[in-house]
C-alpha positions as a Python dict, from the first residue, in 0.01 Angstrom:
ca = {
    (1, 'X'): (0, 0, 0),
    (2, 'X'): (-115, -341, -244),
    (3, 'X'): (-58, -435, -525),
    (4, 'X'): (-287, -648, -722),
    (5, 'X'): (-311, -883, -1003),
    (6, 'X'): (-585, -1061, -1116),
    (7, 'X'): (-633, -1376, -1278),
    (8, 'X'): (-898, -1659, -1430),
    (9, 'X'): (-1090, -1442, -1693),
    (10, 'X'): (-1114, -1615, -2082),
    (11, 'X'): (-1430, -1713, -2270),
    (12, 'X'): (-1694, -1935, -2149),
    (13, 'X'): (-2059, -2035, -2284),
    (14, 'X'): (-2395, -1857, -2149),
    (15, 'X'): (-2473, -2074, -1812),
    (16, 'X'): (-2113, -2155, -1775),
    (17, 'X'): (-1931, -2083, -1494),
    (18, 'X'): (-1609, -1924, -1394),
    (19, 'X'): (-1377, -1822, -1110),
    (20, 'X'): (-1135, -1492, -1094),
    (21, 'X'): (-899, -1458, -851),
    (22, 'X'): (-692, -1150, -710),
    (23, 'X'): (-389, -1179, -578),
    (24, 'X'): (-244, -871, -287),
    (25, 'X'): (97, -826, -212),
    (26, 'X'): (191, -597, 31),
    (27, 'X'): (177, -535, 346),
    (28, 'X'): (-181, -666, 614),
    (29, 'X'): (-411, -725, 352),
    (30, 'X'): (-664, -839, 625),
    (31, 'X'): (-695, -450, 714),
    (32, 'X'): (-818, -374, 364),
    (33, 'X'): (-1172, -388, 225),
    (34, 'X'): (-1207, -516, -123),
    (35, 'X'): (-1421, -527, -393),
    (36, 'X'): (-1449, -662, -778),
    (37, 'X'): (-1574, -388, -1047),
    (38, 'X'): (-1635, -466, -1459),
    (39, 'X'): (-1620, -245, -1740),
    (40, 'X'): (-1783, -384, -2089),
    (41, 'X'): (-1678, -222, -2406),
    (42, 'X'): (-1871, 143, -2427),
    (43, 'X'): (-2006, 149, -2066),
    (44, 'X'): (-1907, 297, -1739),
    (45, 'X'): (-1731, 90, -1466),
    (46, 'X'): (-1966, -81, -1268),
    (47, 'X'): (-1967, -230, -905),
    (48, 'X'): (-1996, -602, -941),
    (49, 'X'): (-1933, -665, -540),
    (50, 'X'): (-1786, -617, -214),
    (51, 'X'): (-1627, -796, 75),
    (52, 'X'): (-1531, -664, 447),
    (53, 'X'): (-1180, -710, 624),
    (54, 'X'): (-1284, -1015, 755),
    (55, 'X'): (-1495, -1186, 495),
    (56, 'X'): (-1816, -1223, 710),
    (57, 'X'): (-1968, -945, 522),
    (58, 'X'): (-2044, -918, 144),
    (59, 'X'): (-2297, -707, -103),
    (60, 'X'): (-2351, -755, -411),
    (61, 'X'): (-2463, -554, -766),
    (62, 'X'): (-2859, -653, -764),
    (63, 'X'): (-2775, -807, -1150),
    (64, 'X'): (-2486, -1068, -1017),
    (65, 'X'): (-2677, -1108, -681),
    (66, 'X'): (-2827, -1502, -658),
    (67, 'X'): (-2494, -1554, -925),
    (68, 'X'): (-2193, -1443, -792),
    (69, 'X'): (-1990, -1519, -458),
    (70, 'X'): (-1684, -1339, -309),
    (71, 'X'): (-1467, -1502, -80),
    (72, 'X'): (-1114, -1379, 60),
    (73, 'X'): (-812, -1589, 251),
    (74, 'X'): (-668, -1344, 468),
    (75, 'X'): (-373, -1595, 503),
    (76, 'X'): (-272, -1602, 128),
    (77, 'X'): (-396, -1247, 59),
    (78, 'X'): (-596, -1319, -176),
    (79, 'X'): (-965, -1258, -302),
    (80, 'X'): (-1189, -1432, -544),
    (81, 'X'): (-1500, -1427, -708),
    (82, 'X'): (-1709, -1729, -832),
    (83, 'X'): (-1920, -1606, -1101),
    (84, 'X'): (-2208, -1874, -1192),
    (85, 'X'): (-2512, -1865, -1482),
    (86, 'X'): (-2286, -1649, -1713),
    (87, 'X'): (-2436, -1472, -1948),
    (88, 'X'): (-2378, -1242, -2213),
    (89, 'X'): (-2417, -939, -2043),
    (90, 'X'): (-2136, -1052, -1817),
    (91, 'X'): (-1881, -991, -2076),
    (92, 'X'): (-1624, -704, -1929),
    (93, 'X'): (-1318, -611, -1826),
    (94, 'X'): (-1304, -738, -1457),
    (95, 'X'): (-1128, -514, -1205),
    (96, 'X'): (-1026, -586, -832),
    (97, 'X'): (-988, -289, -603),
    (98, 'X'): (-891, -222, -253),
    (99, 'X'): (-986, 26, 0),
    (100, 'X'): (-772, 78, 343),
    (101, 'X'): (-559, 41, 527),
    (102, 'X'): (-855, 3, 797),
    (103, 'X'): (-923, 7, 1132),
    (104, 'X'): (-889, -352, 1294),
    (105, 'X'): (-1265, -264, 1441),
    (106, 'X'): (-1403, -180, 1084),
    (107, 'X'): (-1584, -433, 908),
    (108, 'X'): (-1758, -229, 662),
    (109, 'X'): (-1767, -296, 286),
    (110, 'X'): (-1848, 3, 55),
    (111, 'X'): (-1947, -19, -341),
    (112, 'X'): (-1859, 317, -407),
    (113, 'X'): (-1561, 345, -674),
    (114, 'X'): (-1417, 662, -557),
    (115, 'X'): (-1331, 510, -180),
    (116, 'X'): (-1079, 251, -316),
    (117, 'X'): (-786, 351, -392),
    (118, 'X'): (-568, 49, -557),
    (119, 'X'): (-670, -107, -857),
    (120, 'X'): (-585, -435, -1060),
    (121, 'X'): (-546, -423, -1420),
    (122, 'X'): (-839, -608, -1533),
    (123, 'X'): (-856, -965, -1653),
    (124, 'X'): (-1128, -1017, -1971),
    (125, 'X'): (-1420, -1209, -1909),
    (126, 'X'): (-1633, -1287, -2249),
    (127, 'X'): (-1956, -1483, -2189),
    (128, 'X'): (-2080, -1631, -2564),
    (129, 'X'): (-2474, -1701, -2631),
}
């Protein structure tokens, strides 16, 4: 089981950039799968993007894609995402989510909602035009 609690959201100008950061505790976080999700006020969650257990593969929403970057230090158990060329539309509630424990021969990454199972509790991005 993880825990997680993200960080880095506030308000930022259309083109600005920003970087949000989850932090895992618990127990080999390099065995789970992760992924960053965004609710805006109104709408459904979203799938914003997706990282495997080791990092070397990512996917990405097609509106973030060109935009946004994941990363993930397996050694500090933590995940991040650069978001670049904010805009307005990015405003939302940004949620990290994990999937696993997995296999230490999976590297899959998934950007299906219902197949993770531990969720932060949002940190609030607001883009301004």
């Amino acid at each position: 089981q993880v825990q997680l609690v993200e960080s880095g959201g506030g308000l930022v100008q259309a083109g600005d950039s920003l970087r949000l950061s989850c932090a895992a505790s618990g127990r080999a976080f390099s065995t789970y799968r992760m992924g960053w999700f965004r609710q805006a006020p109104g709408k459904e969650r979203e799938f914003v993007g997706a990282i495997s257990t080791s990092g070397g593969r990512t996917s990405y929403a097609p509106s973030v894609k060109g935009r946004f970057t994941i990363s993930r230090d397996n050694a500090k158990n933590t995940v991040d995402l650069q978001m670049n060329s904010l805009k307005p539309e990015d405003t939302a509630v940004y949620y990290c989510a994990a999937d696993g424990p997995k296999p230490t021969y999976s590297d899959g990454i998934t950007s299906r909602e219902t197949e993770y199972d531990y969720w932060g509790q949002g940190t609030q991005v607001t883009v301004s035009s």
